[in-house]
DRENDO-1510 file (C-alpha; in Angstrom, 1 decimal, always signed):
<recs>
REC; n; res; u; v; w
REC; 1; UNK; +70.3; -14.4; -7.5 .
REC; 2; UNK; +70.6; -18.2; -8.7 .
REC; 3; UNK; +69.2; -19.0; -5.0 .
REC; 4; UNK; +66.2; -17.2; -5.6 .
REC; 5; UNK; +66.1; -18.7; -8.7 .
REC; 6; UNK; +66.0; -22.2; -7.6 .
REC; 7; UNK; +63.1; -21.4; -4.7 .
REC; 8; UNK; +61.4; -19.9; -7.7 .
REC; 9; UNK; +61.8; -22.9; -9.6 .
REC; 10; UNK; +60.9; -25.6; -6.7 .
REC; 11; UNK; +57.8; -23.6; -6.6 .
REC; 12; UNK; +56.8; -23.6; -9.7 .
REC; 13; UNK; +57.5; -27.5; -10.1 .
REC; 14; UNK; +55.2; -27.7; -6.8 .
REC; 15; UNK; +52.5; -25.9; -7.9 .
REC; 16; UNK; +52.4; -27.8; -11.2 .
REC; 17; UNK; +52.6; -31.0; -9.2 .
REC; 18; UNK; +49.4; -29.7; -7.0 .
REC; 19; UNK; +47.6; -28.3; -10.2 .
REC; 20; UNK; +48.0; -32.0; -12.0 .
REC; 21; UNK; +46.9; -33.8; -9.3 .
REC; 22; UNK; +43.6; -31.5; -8.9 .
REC; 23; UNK; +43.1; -32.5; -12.1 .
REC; 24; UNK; +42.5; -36.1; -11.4 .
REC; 25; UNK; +41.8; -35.9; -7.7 .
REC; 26; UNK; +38.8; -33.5; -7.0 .
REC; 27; UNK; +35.8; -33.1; -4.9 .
REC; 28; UNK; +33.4; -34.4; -7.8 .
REC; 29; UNK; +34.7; -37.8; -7.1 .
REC; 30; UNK; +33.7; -38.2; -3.0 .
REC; 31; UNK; +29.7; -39.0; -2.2 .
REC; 32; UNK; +28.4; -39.6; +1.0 .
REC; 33; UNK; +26.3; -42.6; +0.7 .
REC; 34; UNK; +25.0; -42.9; +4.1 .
REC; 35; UNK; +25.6; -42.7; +7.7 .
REC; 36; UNK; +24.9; -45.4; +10.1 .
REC; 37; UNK; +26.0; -46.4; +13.9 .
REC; 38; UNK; +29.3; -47.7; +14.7 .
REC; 39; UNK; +28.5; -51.7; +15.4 .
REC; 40; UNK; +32.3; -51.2; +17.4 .
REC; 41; UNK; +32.1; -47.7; +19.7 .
REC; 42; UNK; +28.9; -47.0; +20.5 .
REC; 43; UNK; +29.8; -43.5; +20.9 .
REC; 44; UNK; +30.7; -43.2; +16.9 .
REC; 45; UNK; +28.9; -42.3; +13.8 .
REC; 46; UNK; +30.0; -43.9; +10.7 .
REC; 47; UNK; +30.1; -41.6; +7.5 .
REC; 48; UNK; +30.2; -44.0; +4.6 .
REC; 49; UNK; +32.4; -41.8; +1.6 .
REC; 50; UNK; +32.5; -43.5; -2.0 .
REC; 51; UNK; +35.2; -42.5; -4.0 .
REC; 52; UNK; +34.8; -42.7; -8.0 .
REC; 53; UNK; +37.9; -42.3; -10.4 .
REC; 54; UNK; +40.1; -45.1; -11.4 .
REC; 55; UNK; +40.8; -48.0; -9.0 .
REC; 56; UNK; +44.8; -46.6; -8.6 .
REC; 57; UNK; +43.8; -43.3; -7.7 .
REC; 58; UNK; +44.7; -43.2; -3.7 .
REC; 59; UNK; +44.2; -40.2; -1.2 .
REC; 60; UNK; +46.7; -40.1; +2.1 .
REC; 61; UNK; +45.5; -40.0; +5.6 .
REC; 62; UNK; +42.1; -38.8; +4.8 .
REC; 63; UNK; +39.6; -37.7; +7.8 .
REC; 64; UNK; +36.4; -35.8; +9.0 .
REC; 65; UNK; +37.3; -32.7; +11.1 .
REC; 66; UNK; +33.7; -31.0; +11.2 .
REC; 67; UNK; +30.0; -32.2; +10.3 .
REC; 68; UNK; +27.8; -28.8; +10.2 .
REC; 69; UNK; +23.8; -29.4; +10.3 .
REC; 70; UNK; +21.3; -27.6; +8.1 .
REC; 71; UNK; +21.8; -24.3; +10.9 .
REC; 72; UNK; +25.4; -24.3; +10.6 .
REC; 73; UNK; +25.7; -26.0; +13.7 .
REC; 74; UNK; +29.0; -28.0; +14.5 .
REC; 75; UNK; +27.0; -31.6; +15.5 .
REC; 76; UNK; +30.2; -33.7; +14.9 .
REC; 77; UNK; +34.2; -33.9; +14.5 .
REC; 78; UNK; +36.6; -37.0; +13.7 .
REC; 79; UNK; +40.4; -37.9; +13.7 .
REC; 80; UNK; +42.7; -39.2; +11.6 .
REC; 81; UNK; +41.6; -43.2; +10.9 .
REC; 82; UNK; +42.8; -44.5; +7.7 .
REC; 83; UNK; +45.8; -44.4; +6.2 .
REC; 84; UNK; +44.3; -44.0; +2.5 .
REC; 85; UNK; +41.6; -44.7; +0.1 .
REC; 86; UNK; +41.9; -46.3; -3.1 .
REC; 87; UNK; +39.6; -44.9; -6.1 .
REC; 88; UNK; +36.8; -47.4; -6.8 .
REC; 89; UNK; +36.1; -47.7; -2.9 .
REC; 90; UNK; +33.4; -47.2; -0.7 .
REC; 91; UNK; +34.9; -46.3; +3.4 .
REC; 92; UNK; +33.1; -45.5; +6.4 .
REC; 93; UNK; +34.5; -42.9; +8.6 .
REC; 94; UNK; +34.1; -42.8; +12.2 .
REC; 95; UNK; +33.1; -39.5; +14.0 .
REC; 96; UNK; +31.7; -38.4; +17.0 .
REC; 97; UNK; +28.1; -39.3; +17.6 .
REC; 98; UNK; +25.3; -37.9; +15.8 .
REC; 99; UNK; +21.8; -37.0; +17.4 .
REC; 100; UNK; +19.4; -38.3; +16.5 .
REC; 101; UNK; +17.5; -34.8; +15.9 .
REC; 102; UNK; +20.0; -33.0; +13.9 .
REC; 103; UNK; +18.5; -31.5; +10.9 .
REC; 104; UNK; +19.4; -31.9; +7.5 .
REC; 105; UNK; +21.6; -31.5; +5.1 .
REC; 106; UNK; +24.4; -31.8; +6.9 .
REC; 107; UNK; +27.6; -30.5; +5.5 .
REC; 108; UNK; +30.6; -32.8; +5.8 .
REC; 109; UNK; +34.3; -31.5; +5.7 .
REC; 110; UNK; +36.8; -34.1; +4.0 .
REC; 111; UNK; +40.4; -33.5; +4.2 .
REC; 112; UNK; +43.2; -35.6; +2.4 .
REC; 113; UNK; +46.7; -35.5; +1.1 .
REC; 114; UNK; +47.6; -36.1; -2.3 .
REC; 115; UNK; +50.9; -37.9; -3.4 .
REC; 116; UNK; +53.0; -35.3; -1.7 .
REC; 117; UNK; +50.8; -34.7; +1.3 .
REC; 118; UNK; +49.4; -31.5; +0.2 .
REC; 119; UNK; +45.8; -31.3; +1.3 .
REC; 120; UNK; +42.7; -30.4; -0.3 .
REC; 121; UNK; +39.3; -30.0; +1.3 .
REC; 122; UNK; +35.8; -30.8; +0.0 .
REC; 123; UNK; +32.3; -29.7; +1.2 .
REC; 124; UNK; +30.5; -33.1; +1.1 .
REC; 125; UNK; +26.4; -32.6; +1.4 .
REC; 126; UNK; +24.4; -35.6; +2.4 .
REC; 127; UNK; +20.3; -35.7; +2.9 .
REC; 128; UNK; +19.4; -39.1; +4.1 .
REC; 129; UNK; +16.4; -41.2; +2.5 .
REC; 130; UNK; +14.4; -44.1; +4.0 .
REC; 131; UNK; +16.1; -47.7; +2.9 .
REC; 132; UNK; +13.2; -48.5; +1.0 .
REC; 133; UNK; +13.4; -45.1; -1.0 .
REC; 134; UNK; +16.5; -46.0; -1.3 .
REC; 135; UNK; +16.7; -49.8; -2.4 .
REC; 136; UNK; +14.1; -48.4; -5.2 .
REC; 137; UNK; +16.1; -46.0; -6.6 .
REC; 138; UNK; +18.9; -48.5; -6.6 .
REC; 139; UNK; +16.5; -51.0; -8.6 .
REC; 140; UNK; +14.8; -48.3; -10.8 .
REC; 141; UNK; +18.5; -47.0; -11.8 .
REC; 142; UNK; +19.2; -48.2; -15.4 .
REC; 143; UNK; +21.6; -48.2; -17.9 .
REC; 144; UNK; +21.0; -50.0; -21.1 .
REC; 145; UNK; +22.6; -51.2; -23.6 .
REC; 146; UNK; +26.2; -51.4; -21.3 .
REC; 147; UNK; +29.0; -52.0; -22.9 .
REC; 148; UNK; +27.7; -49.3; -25.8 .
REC; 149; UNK; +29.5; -48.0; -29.0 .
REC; 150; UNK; +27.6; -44.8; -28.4 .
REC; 151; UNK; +24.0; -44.5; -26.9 .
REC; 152; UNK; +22.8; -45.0; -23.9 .
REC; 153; UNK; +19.7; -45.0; -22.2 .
REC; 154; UNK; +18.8; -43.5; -18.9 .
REC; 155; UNK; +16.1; -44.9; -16.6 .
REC; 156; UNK; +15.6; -43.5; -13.5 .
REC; 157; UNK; +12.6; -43.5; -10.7 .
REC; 158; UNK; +10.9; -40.0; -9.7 .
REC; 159; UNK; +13.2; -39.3; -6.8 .
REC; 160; UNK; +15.9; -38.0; -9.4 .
REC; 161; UNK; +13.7; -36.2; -11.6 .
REC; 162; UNK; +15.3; -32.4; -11.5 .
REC; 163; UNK; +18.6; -33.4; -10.4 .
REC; 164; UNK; +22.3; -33.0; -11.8 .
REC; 165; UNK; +24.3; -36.0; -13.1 .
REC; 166; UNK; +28.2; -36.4; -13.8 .
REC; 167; UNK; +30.3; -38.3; -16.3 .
REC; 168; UNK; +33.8; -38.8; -15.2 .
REC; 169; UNK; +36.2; -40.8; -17.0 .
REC; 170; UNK; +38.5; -43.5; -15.9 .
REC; 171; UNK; +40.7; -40.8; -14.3 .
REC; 172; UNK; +38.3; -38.8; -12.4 .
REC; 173; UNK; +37.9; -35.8; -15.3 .
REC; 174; UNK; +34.3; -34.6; -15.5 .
REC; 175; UNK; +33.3; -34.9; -19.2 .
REC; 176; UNK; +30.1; -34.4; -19.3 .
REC; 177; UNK; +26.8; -32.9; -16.7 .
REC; 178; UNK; +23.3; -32.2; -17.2 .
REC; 179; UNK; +20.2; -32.7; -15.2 .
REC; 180; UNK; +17.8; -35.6; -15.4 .
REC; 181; UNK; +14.2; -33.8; -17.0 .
REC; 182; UNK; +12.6; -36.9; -17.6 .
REC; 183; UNK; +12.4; -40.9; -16.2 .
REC; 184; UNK; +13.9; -41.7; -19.6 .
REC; 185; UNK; +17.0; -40.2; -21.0 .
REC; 186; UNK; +19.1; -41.0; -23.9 .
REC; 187; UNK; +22.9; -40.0; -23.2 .
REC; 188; UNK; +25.2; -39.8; -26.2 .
REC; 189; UNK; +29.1; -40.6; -25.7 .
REC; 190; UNK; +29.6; -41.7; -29.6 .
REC; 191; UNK; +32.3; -38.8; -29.2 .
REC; 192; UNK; +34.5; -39.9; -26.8 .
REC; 193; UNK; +37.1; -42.2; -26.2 .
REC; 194; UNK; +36.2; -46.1; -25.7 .
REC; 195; UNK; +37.0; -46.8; -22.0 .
REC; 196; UNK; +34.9; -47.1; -18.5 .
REC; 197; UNK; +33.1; -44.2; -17.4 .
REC; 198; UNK; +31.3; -43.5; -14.4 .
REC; 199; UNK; +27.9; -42.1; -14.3 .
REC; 200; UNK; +27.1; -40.1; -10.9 .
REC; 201; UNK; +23.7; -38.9; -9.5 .
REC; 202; UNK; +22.8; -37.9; -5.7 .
REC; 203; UNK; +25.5; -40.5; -4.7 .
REC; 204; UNK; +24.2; -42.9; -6.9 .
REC; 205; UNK; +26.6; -44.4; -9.2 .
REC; 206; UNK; +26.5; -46.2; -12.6 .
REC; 207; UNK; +29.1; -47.8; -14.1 .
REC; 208; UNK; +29.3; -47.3; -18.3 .
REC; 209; UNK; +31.5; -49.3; -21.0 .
REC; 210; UNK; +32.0; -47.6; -24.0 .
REC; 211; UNK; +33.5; -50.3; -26.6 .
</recs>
């Protein structure tokens, strides 16, 4: 009886362990940013993953098994590369080459260990856009005023008309989503705490100061 007891009790303290970590390290905070060739092995892909959260979040041995395209086709797989990832980071993972006619989305599978190795997987979607669509976003992106003591204001090109945005706070915790309906939205965060928050959109990322 008191051994089952104690392998009831490891469990429990390992599934707490696992359900606190979720809590800080989740899916929300990975974006795909963009893919590009591998200047090193021309037979490589580089997946470029941001992740948001706080600068000592870490992930162990993170790594691309499959890339799906938009038919649910396997067009890619990688191994094990790095040894971690620090929050706050932006990392480009090498996989197998991609063709050059693969349709899109593709779907990206993310694998990594939190601080006691157990792994989690995230579905990462990524829908690339020319550079100059994209340097215009970046530019047309605003947040004003930053640091704040309660409003901001949101300015963002067409492109993101219609789509979600996150806030997460300092340790990854989505506090707040909506959708962008406008090119000019107000965002109130008088409520919460005075810390740095990050503002996510489509893999776009803002970075907010609340005093």
């Amino acid at each position: 009886m008191k051994t089952t007891h104690s392998l009831l009790t490891i469990a429990a303290a390992t599934l707490l362990s696992a359900t606190s970590f979720a809590q800080a390290i989740n899916c929300d905070l990975f974006t795909i940013t963009s893919i590009e060739p591998d200047s090193i092995n021309a037979n490589n892909t580089i997946i470029n993953i941001q992740m948001a959260g706080n600068s000592n979040d870490f992930i162990n041995y993170p790594v691309i098994p499959t890339v799906w395209d938009c038919d649910d086709n396997v067009v890619s797989s990688g191994t094990l590369f790095f040894f971690g990832q620090f929050g706050q980071t932006t990392q480009g993972y090498p996989v197998n080459t991609l063709s050059d006619n693969i349709c899109f989305p593709i779907t990206v599978q993310f694998v990594y260990g939190d601080e006691q190795l157990v792994n989690d997987t995230c579905l990462l979607t990524f829908i690339p856009l020319p550079q100059s669509v994209q340097n215009s976003i970046e530019n047309d992106f605003t947040v004003f005023p930053n640091p704040t003591a309660g409003e901001v204001q949101l300015n963002i090109p067409d492109q993101l008309i219609g789509n979600n945005y996150t806030l997460l706070d300092a340790t990854g915790r989505t506090v707040l989503t909506d959708q962008f309906r406008s090119a000019s939205t107000t965002l109130s965060i008088e409520s919460l705490p005075a810390g740095v928050y990050m503002l996510r959109c489509t893999g776009y990322t803002r970075r907010i100061v609340k005093e």
